[in-house]
C-alpha positions as CSV (number, residue, x, y, z in Angstrom):
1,X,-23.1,19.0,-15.8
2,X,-19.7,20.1,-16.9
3,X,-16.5,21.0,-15.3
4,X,-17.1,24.4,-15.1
5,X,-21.0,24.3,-13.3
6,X,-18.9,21.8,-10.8
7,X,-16.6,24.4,-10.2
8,X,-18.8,27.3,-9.9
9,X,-21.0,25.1,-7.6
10,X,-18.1,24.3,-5.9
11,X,-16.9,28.0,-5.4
12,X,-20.5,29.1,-4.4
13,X,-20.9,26.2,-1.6
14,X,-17.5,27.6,0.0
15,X,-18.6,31.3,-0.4
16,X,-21.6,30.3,1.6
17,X,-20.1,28.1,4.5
18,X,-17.5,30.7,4.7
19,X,-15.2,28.1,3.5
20,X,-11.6,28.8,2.5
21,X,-11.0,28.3,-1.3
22,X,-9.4,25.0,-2.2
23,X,-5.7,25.5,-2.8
24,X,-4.0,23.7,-6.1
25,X,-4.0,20.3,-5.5
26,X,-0.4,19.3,-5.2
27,X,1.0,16.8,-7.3
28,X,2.1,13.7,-5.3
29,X,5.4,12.4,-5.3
30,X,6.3,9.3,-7.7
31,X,7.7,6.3,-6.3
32,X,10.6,7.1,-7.3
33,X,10.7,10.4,-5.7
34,X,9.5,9.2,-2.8
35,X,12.2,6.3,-2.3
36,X,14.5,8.7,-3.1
37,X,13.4,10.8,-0.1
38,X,13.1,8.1,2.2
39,X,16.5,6.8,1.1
40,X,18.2,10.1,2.2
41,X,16.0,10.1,5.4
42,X,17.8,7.1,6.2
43,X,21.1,7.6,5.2
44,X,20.7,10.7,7.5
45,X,19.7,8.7,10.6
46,X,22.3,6.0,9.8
47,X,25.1,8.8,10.0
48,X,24.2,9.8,13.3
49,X,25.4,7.8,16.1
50,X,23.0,4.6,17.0
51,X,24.7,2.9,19.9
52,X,24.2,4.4,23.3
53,X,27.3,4.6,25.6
54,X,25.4,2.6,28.3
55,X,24.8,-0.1,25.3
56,X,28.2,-0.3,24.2
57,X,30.0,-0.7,27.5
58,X,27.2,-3.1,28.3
59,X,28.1,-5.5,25.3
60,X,32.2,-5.2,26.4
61,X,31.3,-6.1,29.7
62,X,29.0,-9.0,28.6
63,X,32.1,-10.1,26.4
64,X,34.5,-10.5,29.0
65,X,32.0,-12.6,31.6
66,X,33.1,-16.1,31.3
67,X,30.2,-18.4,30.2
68,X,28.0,-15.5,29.3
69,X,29.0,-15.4,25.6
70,X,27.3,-19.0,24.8
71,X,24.7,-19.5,27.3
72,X,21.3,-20.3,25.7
73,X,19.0,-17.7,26.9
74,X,21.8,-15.0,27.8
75,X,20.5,-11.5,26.3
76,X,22.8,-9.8,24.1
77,X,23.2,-6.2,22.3
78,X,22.4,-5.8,18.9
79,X,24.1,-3.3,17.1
80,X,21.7,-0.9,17.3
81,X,21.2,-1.0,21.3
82,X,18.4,-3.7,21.2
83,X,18.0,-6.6,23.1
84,X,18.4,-10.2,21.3
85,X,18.0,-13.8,23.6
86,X,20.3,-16.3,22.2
87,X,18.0,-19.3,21.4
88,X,20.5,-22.0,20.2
């Protein structure tokens, strides 16, 4: 068989199961492209803001408890809003 007989074989099975014609594969992305893309994702999300209101005055008020700052087991906020345990 060659490329061709594949092809029209191919073209005949879509013509009759009503099929849509395959569009032009598209070429995939290097890696470099694609790191490229994701870098600029993330430098996107970065820009925006990432700490909540409610997480920041949250943290300020945890700072000025007294004992709270060193106590093993006292949850903290993480830069990014989320919740660390101090373990030691």
């Amino acid at each position: 068989m060659t490329r061709t007989e594949i092809e029209d074989g191919a073209a005949w099975a879509c013509r009759v199961l009503r099929k849509p014609e395959p569009a032009i594969a598209e070429r995939k992305p290097t890696q470099a492209e694609r790191i490229a893309a994701w870098s600029a994702r993330n430098r996107e999300a970065e820009s925006t803001a990432t700490q909540t209101r409610s997480a920041v005055e949250q943290t300020r008020r945890d700072l000025h408890v007294p004992g709270s700052a060193f106590t093993v087991g006292a949850e903290r906020y993480a830069a990014d809003g989320s919740r660390w345990q101090r373990v030691a």
